[in-house]
LODOPA-801009 format. One record per atom (N, C-alpha, C): residue in three letters; x, z, y. Coordinates in steps of 0.2 Angstrom, whole numbers, padded with zeros to 4 digits, always signed. Last residue first. Example, Ala and Ser with C-alpha at 12.3 -4.5 7.8 and 13.67 -1.06 7.14 Angstrom:
% residues 2
SER+0064+0035-0011
SER+0068+0036-0005
SER+0064+0039+0000
ALA+0066+0039-0028
ALA+0062+0039-0022
ALA+0066+0039-0016
//
This chain:
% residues 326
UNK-0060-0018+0061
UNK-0064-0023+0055
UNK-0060-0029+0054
UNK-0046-0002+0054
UNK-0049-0009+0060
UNK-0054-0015+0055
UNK-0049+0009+0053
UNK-0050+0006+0048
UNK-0050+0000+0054
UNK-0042+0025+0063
UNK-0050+0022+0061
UNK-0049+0014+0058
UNK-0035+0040+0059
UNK-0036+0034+0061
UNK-0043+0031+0058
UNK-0036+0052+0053
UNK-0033+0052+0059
UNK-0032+0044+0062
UNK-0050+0062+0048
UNK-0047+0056+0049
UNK-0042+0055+0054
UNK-0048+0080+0056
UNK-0051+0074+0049
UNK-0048+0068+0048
UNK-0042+0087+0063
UNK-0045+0081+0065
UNK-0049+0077+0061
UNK-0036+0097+0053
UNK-0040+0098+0053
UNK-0046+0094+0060
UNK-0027+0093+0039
UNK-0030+0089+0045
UNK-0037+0093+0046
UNK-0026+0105+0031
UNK-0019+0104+0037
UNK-0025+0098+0042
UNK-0033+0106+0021
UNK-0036+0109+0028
UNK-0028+0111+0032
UNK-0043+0091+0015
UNK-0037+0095+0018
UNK-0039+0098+0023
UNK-0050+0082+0008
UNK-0050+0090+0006
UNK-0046+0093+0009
UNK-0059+0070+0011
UNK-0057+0072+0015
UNK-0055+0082+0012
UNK-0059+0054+0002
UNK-0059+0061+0000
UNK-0057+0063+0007
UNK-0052+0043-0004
UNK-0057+0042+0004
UNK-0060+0050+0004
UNK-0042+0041-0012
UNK-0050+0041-0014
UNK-0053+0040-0009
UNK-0030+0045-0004
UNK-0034+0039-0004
UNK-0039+0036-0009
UNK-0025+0058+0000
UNK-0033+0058+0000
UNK-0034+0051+0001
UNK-0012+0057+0002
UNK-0013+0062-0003
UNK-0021+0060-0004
UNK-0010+0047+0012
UNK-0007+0048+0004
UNK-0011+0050-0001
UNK-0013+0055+0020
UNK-0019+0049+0021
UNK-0016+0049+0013
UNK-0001+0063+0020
UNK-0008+0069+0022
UNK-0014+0062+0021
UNK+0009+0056+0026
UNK+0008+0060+0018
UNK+0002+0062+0016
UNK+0008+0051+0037
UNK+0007+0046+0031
UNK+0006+0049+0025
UNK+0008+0064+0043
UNK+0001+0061+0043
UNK+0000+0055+0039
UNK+0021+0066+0041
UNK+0016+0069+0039
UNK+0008+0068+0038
UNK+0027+0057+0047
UNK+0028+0056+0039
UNK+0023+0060+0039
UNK+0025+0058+0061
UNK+0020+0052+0060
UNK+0021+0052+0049
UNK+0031+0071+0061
UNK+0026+0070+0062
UNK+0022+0065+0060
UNK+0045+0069+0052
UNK+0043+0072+0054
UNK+0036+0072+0056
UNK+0061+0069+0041
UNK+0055+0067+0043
UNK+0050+0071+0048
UNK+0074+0073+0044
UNK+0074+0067+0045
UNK+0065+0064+0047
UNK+0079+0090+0047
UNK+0075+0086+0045
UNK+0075+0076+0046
UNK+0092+0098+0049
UNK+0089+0093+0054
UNK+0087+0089+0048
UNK+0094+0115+0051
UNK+0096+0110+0047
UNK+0091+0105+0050
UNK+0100+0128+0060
UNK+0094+0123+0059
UNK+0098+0117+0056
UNK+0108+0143+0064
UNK+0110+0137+0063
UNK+0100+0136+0061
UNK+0105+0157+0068
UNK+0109+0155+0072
UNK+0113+0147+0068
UNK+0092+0165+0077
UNK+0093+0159+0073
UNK+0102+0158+0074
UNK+0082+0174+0083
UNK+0090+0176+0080
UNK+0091+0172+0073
UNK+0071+0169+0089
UNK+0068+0170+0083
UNK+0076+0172+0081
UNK+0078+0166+0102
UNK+0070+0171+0102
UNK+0069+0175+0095
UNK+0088+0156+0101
UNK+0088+0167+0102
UNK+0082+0169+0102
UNK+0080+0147+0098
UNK+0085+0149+0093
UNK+0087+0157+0094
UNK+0073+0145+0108
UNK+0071+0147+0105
UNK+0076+0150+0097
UNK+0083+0145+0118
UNK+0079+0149+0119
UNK+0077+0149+0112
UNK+0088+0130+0112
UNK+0094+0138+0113
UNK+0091+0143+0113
UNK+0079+0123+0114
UNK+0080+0124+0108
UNK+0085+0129+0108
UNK+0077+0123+0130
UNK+0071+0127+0123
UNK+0074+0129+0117
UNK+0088+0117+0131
UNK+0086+0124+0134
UNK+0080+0127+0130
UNK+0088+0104+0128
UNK+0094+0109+0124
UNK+0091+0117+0126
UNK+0078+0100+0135
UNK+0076+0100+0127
UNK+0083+0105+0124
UNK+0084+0100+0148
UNK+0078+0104+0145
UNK+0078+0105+0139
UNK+0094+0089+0144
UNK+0097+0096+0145
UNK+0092+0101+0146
UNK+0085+0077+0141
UNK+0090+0082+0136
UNK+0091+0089+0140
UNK+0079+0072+0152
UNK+0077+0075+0148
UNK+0080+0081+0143
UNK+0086+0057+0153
UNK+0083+0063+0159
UNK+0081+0071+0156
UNK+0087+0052+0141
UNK+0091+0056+0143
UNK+0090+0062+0149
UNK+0076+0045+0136
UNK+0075+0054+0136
UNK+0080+0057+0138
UNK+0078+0031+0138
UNK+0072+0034+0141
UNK+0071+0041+0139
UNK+0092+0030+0133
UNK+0091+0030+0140
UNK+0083+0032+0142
UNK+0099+0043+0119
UNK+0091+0033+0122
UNK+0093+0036+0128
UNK+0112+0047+0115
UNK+0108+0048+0118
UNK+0103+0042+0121
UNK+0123+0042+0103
UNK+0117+0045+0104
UNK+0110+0049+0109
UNK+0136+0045+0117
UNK+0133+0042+0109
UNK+0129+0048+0107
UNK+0133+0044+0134
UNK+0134+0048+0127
UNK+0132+0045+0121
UNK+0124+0038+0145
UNK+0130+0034+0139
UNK+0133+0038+0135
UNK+0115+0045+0147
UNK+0113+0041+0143
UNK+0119+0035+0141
UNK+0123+0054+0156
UNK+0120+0057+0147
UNK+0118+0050+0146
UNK+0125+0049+0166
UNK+0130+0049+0162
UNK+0128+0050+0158
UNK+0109+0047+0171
UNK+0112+0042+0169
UNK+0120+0042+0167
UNK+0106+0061+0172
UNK+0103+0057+0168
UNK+0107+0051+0166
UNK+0123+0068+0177
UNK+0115+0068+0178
UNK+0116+0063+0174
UNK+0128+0084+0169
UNK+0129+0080+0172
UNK+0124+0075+0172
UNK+0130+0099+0167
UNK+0133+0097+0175
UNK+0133+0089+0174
UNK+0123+0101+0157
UNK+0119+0104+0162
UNK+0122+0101+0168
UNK+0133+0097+0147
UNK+0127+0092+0147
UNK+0123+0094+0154
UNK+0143+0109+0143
UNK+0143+0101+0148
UNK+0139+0097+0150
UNK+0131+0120+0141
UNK+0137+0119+0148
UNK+0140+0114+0151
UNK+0127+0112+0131
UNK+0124+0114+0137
UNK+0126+0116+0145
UNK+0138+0116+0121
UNK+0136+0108+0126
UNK+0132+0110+0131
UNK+0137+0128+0120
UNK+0144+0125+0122
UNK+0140+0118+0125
UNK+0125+0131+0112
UNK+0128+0134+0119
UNK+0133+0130+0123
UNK+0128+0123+0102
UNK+0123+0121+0107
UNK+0124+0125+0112
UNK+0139+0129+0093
UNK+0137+0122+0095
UNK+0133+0122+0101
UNK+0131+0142+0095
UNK+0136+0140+0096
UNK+0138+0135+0098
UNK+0119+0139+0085
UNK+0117+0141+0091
UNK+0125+0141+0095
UNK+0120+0123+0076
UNK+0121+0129+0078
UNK+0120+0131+0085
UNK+0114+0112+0066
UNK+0114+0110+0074
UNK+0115+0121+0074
UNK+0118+0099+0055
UNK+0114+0103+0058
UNK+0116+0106+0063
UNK+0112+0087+0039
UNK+0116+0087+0047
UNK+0113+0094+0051
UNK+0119+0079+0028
UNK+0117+0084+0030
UNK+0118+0085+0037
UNK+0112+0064+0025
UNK+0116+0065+0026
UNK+0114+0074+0028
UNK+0100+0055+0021
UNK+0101+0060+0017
UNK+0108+0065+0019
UNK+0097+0044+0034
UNK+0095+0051+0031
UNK+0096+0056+0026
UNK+0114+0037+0037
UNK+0108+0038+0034
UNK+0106+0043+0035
UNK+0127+0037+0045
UNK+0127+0037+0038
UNK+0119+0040+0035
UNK+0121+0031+0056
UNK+0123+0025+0052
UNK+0125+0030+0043
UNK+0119+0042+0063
UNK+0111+0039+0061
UNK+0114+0033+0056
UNK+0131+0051+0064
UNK+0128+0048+0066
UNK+0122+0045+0063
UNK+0131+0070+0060
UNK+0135+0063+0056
UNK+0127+0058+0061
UNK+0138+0083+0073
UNK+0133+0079+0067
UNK+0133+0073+0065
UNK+0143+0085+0085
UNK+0145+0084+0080
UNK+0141+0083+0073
UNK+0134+0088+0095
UNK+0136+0094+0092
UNK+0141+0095+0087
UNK+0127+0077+0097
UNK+0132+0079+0100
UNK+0134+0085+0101
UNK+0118+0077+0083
UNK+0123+0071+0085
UNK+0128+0075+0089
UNK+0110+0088+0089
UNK+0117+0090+0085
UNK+0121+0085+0081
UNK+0103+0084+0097
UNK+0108+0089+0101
UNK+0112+0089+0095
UNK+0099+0071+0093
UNK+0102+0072+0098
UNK+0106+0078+0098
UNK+0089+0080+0084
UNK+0094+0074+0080
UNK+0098+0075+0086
UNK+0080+0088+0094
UNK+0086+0090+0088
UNK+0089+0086+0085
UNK+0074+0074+0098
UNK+0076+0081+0102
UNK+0082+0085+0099
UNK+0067+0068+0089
UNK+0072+0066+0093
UNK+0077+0070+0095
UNK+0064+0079+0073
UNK+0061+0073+0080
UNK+0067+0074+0085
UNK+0065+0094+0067
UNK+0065+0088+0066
UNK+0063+0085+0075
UNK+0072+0109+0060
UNK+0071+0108+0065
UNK+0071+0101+0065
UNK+0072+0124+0049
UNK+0074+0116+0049
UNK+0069+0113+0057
UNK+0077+0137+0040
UNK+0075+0135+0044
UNK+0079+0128+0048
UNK+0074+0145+0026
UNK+0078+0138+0025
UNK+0073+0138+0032
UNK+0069+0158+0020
UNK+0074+0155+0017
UNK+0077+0148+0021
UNK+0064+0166+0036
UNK+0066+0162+0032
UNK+0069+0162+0023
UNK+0061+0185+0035
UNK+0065+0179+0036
UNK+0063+0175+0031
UNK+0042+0190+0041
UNK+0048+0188+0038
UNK+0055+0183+0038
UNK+0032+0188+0051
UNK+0030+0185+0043
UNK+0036+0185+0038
UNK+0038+0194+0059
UNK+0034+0199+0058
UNK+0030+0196+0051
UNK+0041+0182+0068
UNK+0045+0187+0063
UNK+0043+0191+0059
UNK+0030+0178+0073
UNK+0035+0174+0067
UNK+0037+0179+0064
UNK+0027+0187+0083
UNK+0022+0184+0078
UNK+0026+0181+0072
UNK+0038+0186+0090
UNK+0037+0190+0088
UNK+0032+0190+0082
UNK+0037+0174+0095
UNK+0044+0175+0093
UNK+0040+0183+0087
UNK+0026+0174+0105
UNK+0025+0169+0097
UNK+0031+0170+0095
UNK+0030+0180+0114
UNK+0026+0182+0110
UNK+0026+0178+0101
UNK+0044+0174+0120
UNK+0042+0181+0117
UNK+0038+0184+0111
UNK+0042+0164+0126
UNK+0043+0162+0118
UNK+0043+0169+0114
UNK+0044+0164+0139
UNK+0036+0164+0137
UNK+0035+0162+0129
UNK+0055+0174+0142
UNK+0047+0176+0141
UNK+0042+0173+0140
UNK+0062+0165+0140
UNK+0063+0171+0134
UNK+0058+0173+0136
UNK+0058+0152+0148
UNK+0057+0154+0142
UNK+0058+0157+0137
UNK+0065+0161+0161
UNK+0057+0162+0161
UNK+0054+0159+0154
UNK+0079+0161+0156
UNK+0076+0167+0157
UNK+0069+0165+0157
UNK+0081+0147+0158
UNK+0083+0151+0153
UNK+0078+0157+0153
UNK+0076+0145+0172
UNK+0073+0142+0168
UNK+0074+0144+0161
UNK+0086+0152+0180
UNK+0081+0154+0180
UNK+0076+0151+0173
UNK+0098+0143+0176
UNK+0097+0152+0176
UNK+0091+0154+0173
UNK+0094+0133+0180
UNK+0096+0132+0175
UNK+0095+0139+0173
UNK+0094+0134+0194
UNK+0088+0131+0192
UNK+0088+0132+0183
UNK+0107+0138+0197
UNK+0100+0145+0198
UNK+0095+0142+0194
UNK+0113+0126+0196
UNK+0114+0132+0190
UNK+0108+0136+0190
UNK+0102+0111+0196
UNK+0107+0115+0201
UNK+0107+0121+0194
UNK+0102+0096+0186
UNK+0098+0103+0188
UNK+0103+0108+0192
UNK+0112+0082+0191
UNK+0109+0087+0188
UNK+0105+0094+0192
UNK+0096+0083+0200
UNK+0099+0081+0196
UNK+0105+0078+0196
UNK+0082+0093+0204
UNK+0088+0090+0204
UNK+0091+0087+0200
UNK+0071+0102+0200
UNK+0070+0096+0204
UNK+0078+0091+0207
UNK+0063+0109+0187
UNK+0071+0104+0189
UNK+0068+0099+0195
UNK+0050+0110+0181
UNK+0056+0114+0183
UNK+0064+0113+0183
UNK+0043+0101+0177
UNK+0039+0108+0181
UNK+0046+0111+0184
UNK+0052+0091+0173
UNK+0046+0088+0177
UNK+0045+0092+0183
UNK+0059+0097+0162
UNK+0060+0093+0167
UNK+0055+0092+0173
UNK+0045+0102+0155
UNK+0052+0107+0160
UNK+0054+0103+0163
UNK+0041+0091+0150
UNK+0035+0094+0154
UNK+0041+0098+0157
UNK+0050+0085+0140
UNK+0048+0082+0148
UNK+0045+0085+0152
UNK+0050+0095+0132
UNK+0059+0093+0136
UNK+0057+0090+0144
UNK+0036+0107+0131
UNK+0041+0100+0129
UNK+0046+0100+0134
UNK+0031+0120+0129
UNK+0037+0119+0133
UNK+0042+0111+0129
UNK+0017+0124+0129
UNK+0018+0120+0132
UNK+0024+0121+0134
UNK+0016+0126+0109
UNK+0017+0130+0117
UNK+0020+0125+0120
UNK+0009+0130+0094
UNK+0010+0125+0098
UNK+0010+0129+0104
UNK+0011+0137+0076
UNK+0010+0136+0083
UNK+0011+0131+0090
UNK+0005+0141+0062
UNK+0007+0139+0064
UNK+0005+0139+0072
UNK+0008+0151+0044
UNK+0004+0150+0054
UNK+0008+0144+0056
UNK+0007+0147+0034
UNK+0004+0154+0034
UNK+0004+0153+0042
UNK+0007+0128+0030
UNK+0009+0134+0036
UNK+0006+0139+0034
UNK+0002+0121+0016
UNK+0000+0122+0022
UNK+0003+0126+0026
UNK+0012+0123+0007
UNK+0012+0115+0010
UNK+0007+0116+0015
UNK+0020+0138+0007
UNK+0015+0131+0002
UNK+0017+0127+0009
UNK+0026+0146+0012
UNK+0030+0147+0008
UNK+0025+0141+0005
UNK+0031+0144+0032
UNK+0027+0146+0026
UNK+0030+0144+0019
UNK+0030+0141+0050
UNK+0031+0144+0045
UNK+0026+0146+0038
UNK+0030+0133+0065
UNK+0027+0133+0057
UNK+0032+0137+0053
UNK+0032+0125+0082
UNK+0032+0132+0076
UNK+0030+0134+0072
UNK+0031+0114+0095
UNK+0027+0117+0090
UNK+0032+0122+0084
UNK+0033+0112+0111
UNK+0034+0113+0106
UNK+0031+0117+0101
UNK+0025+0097+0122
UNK+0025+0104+0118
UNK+0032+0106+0112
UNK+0031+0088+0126
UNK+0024+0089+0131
UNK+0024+0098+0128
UNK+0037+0080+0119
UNK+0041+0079+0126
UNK+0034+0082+0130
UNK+0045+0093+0109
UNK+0041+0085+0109
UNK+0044+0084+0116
UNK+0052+0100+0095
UNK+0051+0098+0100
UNK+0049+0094+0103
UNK+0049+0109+0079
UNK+0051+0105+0084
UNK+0047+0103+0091
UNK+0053+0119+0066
UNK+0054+0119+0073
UNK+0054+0111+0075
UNK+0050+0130+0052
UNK+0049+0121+0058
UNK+0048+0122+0064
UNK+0054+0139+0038
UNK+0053+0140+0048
UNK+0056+0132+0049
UNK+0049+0143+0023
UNK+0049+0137+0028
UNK+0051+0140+0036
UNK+0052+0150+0007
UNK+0049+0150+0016
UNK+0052+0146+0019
UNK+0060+0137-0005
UNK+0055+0142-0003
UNK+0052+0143+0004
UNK+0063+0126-0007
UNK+0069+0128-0001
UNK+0062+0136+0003
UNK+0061+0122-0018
UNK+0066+0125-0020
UNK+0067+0126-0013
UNK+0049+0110-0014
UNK+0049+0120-0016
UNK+0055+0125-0018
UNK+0057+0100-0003
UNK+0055+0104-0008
UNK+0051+0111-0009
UNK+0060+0093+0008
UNK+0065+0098+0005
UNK+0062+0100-0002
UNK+0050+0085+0009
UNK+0055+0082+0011
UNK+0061+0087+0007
UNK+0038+0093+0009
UNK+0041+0086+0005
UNK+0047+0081+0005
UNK+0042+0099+0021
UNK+0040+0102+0013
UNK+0042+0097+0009
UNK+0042+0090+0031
UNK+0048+0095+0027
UNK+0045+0096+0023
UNK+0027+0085+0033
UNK+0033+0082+0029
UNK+0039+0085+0028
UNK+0023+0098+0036
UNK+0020+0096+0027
UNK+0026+0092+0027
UNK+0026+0102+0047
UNK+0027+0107+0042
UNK+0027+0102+0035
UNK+0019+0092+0054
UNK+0026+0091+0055
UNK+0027+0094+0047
UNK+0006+0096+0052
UNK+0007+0088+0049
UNK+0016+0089+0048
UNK+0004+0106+0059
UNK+0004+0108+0053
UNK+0007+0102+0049
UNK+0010+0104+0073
UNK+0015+0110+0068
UNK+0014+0108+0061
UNK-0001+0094+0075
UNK+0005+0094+0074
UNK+0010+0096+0071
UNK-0011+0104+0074
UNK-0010+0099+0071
UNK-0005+0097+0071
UNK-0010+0114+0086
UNK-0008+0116+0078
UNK-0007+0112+0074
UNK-0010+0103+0096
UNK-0006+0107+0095
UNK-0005+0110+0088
UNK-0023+0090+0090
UNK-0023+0098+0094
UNK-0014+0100+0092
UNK-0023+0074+0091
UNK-0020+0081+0086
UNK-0021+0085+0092
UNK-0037+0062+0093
UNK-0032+0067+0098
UNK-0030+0073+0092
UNK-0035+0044+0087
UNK-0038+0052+0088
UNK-0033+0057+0091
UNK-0042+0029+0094
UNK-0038+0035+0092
UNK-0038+0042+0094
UNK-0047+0017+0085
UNK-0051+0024+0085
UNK-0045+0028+0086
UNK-0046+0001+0092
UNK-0041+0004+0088
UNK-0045+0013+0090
UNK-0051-0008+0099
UNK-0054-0009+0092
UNK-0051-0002+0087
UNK-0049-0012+0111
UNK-0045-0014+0106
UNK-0047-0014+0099
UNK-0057-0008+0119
UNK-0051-0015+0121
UNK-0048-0015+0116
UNK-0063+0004+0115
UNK-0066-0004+0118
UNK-0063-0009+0117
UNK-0053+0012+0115
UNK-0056+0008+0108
UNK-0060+0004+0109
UNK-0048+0013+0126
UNK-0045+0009+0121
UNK-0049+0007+0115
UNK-0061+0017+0132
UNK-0058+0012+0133
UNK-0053+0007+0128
UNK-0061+0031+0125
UNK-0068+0025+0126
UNK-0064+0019+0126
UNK-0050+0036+0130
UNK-0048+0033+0123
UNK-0057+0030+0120
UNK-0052+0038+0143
UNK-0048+0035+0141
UNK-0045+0030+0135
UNK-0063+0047+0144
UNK-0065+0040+0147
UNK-0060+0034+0143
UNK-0056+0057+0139
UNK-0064+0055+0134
UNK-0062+0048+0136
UNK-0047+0061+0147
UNK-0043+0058+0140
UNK-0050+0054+0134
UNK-0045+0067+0160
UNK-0050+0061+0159
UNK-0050+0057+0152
UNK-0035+0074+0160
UNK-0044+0077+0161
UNK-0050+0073+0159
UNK-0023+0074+0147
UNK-0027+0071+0151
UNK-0036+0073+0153
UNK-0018+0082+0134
UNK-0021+0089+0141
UNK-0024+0083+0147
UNK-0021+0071+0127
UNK-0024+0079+0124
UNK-0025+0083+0133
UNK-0010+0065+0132
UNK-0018+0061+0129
UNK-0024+0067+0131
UNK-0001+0073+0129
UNK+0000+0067+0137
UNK-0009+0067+0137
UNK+0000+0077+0117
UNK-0001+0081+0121
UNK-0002+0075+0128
UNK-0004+0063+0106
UNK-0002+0069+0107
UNK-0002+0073+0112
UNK-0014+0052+0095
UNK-0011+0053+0102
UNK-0011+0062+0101
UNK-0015+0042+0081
UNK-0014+0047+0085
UNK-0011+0046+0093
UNK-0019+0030+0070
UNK-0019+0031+0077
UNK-0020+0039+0078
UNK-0017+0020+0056
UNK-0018+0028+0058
UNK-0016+0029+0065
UNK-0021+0007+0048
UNK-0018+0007+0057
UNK-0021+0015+0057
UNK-0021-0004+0033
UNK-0024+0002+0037
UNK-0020+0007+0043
UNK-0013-0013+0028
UNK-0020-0011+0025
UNK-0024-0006+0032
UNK-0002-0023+0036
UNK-0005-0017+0035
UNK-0013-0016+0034
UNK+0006-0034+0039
UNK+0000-0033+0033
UNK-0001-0027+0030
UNK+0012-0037+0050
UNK+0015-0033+0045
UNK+0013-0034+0038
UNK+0001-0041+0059
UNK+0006-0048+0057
UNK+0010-0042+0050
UNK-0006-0029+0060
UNK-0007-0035+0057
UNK-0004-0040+0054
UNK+0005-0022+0067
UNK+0004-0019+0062
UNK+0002-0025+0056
UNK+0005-0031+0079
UNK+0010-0030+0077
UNK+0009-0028+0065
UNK-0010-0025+0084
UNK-0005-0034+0080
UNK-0001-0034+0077
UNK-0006-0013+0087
UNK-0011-0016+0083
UNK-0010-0025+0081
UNK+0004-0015+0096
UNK+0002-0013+0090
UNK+0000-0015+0085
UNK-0004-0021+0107
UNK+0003-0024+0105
UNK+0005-0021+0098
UNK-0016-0012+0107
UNK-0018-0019+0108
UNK-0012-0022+0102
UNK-0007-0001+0114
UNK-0009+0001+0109
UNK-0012-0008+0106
UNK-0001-0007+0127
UNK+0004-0005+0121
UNK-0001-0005+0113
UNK-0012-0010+0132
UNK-0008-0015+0131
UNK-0004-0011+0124
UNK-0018+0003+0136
UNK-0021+0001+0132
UNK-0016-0007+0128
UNK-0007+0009+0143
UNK-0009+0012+0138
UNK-0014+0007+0131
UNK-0008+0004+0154
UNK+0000+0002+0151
UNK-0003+0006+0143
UNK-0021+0007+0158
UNK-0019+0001+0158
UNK-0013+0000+0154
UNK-0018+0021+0161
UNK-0021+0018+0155
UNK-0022+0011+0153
UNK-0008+0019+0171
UNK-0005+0021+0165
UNK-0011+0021+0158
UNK-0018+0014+0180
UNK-0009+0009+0179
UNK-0008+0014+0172
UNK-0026+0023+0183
UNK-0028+0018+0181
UNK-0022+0012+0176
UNK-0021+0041+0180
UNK-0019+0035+0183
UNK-0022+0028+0179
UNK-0027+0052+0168
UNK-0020+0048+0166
UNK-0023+0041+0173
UNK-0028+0068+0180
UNK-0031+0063+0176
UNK-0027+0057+0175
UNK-0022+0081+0187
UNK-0020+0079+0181
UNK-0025+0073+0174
UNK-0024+0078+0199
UNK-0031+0082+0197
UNK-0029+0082+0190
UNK-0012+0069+0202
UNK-0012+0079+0207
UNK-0018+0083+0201
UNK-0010+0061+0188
UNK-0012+0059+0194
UNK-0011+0069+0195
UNK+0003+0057+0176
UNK-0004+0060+0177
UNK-0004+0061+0185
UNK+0013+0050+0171
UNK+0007+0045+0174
UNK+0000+0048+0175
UNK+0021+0057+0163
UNK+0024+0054+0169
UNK+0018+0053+0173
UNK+0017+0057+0151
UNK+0014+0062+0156
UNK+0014+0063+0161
UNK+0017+0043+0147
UNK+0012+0044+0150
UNK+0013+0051+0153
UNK+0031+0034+0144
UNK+0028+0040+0148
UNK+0023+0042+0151
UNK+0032+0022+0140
UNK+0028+0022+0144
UNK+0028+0027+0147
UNK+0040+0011+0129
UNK+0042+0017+0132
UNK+0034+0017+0138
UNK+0038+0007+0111
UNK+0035+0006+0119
UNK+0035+0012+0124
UNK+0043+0003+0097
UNK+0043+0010+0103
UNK+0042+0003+0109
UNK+0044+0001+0078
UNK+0042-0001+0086
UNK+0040+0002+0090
UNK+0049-0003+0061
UNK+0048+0002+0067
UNK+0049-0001+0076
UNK+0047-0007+0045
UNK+0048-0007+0052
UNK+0045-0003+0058
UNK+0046+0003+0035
UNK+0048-0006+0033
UNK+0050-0009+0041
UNK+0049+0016+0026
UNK+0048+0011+0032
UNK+0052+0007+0032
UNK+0044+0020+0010
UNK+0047+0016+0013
UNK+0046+0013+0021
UNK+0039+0036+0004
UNK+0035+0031+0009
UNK+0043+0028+0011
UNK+0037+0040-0012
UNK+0042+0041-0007
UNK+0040+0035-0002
UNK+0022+0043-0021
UNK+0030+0040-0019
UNK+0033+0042-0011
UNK+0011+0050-0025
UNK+0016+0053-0027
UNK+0025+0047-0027
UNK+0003+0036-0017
UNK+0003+0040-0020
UNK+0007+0042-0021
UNK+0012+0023-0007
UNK+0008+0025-0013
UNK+0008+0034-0013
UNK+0020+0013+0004
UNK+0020+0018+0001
UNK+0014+0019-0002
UNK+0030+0006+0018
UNK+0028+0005+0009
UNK+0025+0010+0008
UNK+0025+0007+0034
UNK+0029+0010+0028
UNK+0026+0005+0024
UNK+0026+0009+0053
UNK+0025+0003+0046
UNK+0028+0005+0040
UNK+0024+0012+0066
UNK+0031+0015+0059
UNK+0027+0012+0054
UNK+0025+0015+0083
UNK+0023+0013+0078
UNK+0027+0010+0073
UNK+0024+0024+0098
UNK+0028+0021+0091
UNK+0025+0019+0086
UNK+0025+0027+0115
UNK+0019+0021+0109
UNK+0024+0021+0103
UNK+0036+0039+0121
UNK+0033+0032+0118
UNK+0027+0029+0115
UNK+0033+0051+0130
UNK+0034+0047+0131
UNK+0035+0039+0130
UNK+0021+0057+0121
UNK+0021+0061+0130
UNK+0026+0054+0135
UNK+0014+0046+0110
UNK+0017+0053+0110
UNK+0019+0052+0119
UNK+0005+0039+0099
UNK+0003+0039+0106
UNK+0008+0046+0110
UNK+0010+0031+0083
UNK+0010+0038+0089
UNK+0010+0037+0095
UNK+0003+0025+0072
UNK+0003+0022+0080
UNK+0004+0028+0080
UNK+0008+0020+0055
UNK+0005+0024+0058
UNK+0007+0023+0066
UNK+0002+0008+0043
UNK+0006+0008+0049
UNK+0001+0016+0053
UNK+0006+0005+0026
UNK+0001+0009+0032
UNK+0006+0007+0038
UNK+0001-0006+0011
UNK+0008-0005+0019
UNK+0003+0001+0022
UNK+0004+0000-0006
UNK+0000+0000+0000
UNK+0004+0000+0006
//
C-alpha cells in the first residue's frame, strides 16, 4: 500500500509518501517541503492573514497532486499548532477543503505527543521498556512518557523554537539579557509538567525526535544524515551547553552555513537549543538518543494498524486523520 501523509506544521507543508503494510516497516519513497511559515502569518487578532491561507491552500492543492502522480491509495492530512491556535482556523480549513478536496484535520497538542510516542515505540521496541519523548516543534513542545504504545501521559506546551523566537528575541543575534532572561522564564514554565513526569519515575531510555534535535546533535557531533537512520546518534546536556554559547553569538544567516543547519529554521535554532537545555535540566537529563521517526511515522503507523477501516485507538483521539480524496 503507497500512503502519503501531508504535515501542515508552524513552518513547512511536508509531505512523506511511504511503502507500507501491515506489521512492516514503512518505506519512504519520497519526500516534499514547502516552506511557508504559517505562524509567521498570524495577523495582531492572531487570525491566519488572507496571503497566508492563500500560500496555504496552493501548498496543500501541490500535494495533493503530488501524492497522486505517486499513486498513493490514500492522502492523511494533518495540521499542527499554526492551524490549531489560528482564530480563524474553522474558515480556513472550510476553504481548503473547498479548493482542494483535501479534509484536513487539526491534532490537539496531546495528539502529537501521543502519535510521536508510538513511532519510537516502534522504532525501539519493547526491550527499551519506559519511554521519555521529547520533542520540539516550531509552535510547541510536546512530552510522553510510558511503558506500552499508548503514553501513561502525555504533554503539550507552548514553547516551540519559532514561537520563542518570535515572543522573545528581538535581535539578532539575541542580546545576552535576552538569552538570560529567556533561560530562566522556561525553568518556570517547564516546572510544572517537569514535576508531573517525574513523579511517573526514571526512564529506562529517554529519546528526543524531529528537526530540532537532529540539528543540535549534528552540531554536537553526531554522525551526519549520509550515514543513515540506523546510526546511533545523541545529544548531551554538555554537548549542548557548549554550543549554545557559540550558536547564541551568531546571527541567522552564519547558522545557516553550519553543516546541518536548513536555512528556513536557522533563525530559530538558538531558541530550540534553549528549550531543549531547559528541558534537559528540568527533568535531570543528561544525554537523549535521537529518534529517526517521528510524528508523520506515527500517524502512518496508527492508519497501519486500523486498515479494516476500524477505528479502536485511543492514541487517535482525532479519529481519522485524513480524508480519502474522490
Amino acid at each position: 500500500m503507497r500512503l502519503g501523509v501531508l504535515d501542515v506544521g508552524s513552518n513547512t507543508v511536508h509531505l512523506l509518501v511511504v511503502d507500507a503494510h501491515r506489521g512492516a516497516h514503512p518505506i519512504p519513497m519520497t519526500s516534499e517541503k514547502t516552506i511557508l511559515r504559517l505562524a509567521e502569518q498570524l495577523d495582531s487578532k492572531g487570525l491566519l492573514t488572507k496571503a497566508g491561507a492563500d500560500q496555504l491552500v496552493r501548498a496543500v492543492a501541490g500535494a495533493k497532486a503530488s501524492a497522486r502522480k505517486s499513486g498513493c491509495e490514500d492522502l492523511m492530512a494533518f495540521a499542527t499548532s499554526a492551524v490549531r491556535e489560528a482564530g480563524n482556523s474553522a474558515e480556513v480549513l472550510d476553504r481548503v477543503r473547498g479548493e482542494t478536496g483535501v479534509d484536513l484535520q487539526v491534532l490537539s497538542g496531546e495528539d502529537e505527543a501521543r502519535y510521536t510516542f508510538l513511532a519510537v515505540r516502534r522504532w525501539y521496541g519493547w526491550s527499551a521498556g519506559k519511554l521519555l519523548c521529547l520533542d520540539i516543534g516550531g509552535g510547541s513542545l510536546e512530552l510522553a512518557v510510558g511503558r506500552d504504545e499508548n503514553p501513561d501521559m502525555a504533554f503539550s506546551v507552548p514553547l516551540g523554537a519559532g514561537r520563542l523566537t518570535r515572543t522573545r528575541f528581538r535581535k539578532d543575534p539575541p542580546r545576552r539579557s535576552e538569552v538570560r532572561e529567556t533561560t530562566e522564564w522556561l525553568a518556570e514554565q517547564l516546572a510544572p509538567v517537569a514535576r508531573k513526569l517525574k513523579r511517573a519515575g526514571e526512564p529506562d531510555r529517554v529519546v528526543a525526535t524531529s528537526k530540532t534535535f537532529r540539528t543540535l546533535a549534528r552540531l554536537t557531533g553526531a554522525a551526519p544524515s549520509s550515514a543513515g537512520p540506523r546510526a546511533r546518534r545523541v545529544l548531551t546536556d554538555a554537548g549542548l551547553r557548549q554550543l549554545i554559547a557559540f550558536i547564541s553569538r551568531m546571527s541567522a544567516s552564519d547558522l545557516a552555513e553550519l553543516e546541518g543547519v536548513s536555512t528556513s529554521r536557522a533563525h530559530q535554532l538558538v531558541a530550540g537549543a534553549l528549550v531543549a537545555e531547559a528541558t534537559m535540566r528540568a527533568l535531570s537529563l543528561t544525554q537523549l538518543e535521537i529518534c529517526p521517526w517521528a510524528l508523520r511515522e506515527g500517524v502512518i503507523l496508527r492508519r497501519l494498524d486500523h486498515t479494516d477501516g476500524t477505528d479502536q485507538s485511543d492514541t487517535g483521539r482525532t479519529g481519522q486523520t485524513g480524508a480519502r480524496w474522490s
